[in-house]
C-alpha positions as CSV (number, residue, x, y, z in Angstrom):
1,X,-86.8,102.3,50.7
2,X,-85.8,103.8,47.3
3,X,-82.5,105.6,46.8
4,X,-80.8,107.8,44.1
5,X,-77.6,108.8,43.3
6,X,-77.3,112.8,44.3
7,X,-79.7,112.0,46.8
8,X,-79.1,113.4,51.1
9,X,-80.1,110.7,53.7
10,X,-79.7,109.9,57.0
11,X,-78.0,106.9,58.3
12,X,-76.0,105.3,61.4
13,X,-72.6,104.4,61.6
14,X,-71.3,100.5,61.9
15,X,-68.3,100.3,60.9
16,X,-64.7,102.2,61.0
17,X,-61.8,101.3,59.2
18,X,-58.6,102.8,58.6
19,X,-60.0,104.0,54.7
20,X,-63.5,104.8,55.5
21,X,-66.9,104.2,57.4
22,X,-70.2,101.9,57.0
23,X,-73.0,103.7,57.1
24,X,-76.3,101.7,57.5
25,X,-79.5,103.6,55.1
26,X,-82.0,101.5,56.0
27,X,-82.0,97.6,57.5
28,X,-79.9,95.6,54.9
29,X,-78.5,98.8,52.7
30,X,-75.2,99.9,53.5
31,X,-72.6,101.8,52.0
32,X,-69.0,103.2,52.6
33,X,-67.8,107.1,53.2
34,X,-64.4,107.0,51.8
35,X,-61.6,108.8,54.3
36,X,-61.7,111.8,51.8
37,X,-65.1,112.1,51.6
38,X,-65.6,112.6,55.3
39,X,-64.6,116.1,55.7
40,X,-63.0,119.4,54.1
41,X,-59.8,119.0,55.7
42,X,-57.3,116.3,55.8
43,X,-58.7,113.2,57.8
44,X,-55.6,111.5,59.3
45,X,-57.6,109.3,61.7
46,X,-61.7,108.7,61.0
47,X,-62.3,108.3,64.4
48,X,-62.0,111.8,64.8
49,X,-64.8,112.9,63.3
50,X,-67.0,109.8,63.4
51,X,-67.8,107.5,65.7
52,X,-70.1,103.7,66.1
53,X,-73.6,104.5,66.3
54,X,-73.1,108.1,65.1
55,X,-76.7,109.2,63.2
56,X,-75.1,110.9,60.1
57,X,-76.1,112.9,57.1
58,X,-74.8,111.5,53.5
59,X,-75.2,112.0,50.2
60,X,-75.2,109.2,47.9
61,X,-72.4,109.4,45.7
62,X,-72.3,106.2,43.4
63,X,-74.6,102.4,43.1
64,X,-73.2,100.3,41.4
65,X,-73.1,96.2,41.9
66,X,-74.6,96.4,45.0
67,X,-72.0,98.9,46.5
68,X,-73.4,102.5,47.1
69,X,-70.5,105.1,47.7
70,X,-71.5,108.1,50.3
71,X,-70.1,110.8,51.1
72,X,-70.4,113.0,54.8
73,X,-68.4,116.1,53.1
74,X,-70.8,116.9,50.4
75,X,-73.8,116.3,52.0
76,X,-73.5,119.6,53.8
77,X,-73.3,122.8,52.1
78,X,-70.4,124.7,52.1
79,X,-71.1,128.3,54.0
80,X,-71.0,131.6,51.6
81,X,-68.8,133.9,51.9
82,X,-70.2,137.0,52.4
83,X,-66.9,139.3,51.0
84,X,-65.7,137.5,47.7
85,X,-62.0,138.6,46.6
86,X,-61.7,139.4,43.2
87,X,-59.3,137.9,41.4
88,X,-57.1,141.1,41.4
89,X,-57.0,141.5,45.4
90,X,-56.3,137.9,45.4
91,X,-53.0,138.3,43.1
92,X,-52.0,141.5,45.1
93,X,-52.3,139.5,48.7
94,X,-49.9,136.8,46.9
95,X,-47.5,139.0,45.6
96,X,-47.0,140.6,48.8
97,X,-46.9,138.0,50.6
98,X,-44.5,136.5,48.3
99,X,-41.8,139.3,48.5
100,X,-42.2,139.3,52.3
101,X,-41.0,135.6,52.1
102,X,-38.3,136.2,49.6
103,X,-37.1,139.4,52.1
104,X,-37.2,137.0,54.9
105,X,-35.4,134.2,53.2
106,X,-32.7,136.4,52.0
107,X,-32.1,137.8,55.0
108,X,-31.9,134.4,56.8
109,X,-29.7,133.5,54.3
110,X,-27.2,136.6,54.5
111,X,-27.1,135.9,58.4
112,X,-25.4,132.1,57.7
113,X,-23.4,133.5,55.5
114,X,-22.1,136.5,57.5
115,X,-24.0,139.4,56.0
116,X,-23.1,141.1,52.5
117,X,-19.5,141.5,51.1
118,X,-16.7,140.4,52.7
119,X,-17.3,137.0,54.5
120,X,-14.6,134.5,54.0
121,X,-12.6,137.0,52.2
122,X,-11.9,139.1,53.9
123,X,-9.9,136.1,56.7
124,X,-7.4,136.4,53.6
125,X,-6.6,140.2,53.5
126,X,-4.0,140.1,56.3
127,X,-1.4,137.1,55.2
């Protein structure tokens, strides 16, 4: 069977390791899904989301020299989002939710120190 690069196939599992997964195309073709090319979040272990003898869809990524690079992430399509943010509303959620930090961290801050004012100065004013 013929393969190109950009191309979706289906293939099965048959190997794990700790940086990525064999995935069998077709009897005596196999290539590797990279850890970060598995899914959309962070992969700490592989075996989390793929297991031996898993049937999975990839999207061939790279052949060269005999080694054909896959990826599990790509091959499915990301969902749209129905409400896009514009850039604007974006900016406005940040900078609010960037003073609400800042309030939270001053005021975490003015509680160590003993609130406003007088603190440590104030042991002073009676000698």
């Amino acid at each position: 069977m013929s393969f190109a690069v950009g191309q979706v196939v289906e293939g099965k599992v048959t190997g794990i390791t700790n940086f990525g997964a064999f995935v069998e195309l077709s009897p005596g073709m196999t290539g590797l899904v990279h850890i970060s090319e598995v899914a959309d979040v962070y992969v700490k272990d592989i075996k989390d989301f793929v297991q031996l003898n898993d049937q999975v869809k990839v999207k061939i990524l790279s052949m060269q020299d005999g080694k054909i690079g896959l990826s599990i992430r790509q091959a499915h399509p990301k969902p749209s989002r129905q409400s896009q943010q514009s850039f604007e509303d974006k900016l406005a959620k940040f900078l609010k939710d960037s003073d609400e930090r800042q309030s939270d961290l001053r005021r975490s801050m003015d509680s160590k120190r003993g609130g406003r004012g007088g603190g440590r100065l104030s042991l002073f004013r009676g000698k």
